[in-house]
C-alpha atoms as one frame of an Amber mdcrd trajectory, in Angstrom:
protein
  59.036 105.948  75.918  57.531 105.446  71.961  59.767 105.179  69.213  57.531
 108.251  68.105  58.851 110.641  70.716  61.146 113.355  69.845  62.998 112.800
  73.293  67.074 112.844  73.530  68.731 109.790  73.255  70.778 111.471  76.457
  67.335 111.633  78.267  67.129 108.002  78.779  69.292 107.529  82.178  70.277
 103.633  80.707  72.425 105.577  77.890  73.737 108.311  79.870  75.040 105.335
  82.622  76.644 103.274  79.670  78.558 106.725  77.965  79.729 107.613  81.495
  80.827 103.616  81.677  82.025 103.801  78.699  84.311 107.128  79.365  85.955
 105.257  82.234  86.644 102.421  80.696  88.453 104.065  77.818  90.401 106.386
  80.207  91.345 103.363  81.853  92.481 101.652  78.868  94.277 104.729  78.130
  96.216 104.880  81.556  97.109 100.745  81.064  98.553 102.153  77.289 100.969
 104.762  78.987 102.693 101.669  81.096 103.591 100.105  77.749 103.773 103.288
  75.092 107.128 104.663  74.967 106.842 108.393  74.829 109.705 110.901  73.980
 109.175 113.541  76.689 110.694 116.731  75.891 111.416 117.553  79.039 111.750
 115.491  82.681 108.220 115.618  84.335 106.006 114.993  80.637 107.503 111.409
  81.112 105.727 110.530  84.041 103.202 108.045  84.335  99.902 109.472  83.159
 101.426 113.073  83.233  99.179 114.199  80.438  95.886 112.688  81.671  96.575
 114.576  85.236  97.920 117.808  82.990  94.686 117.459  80.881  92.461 117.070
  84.436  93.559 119.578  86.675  93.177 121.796  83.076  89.761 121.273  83.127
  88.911 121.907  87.045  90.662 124.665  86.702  88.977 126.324  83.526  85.569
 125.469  85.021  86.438 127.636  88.003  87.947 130.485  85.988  84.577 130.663
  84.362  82.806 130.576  87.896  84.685 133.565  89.099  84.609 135.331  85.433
  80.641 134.559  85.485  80.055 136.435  88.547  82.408 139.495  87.146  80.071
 140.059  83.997  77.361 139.122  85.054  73.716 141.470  84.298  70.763 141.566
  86.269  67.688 139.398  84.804  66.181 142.936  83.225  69.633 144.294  82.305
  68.592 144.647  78.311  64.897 146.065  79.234  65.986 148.907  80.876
């Protein structure tokens, strides 16, 4: 690829390997932290270990399949506007 191209810096597969390195290694970092943070949990479970990484994953799995099932409920057919 030229330095003249207008490509993505995300199109080049060597950057998107090293951001999705890079993503683990700070969530890892981030699970080692919560063995030496203290935390003040508010209530019993938010003080388990890497509670709000799980919390924050099984969020996210379950927002992407909301939208699946909400996709297919309003979804239009291709011509829907040229009618």
């Amino acid at each position: 690829m030229e330095h003249g191209d207008d490509a993505n810096w995300l199109d080049r597969p060597g950057n998107v390997r090293r951001l999705y390195l890079g993503l683990w290694v700070i969530g890892a970092l981030l699970v080692v932290a919560d063995l030496v943070v203290h935390r003040h949990a508010e209530v019993g479970f938010d003080g388990w270990f890497a509670f709000y990484g799980a919390y924050g994953f099984f969020a996210c799995v379950a927002l992407v399949l909301a939208a699946k099932r909400l996709r297919r409920a309003v979804m239009r057919p291709e011509d829907y506007y040229d009618r």
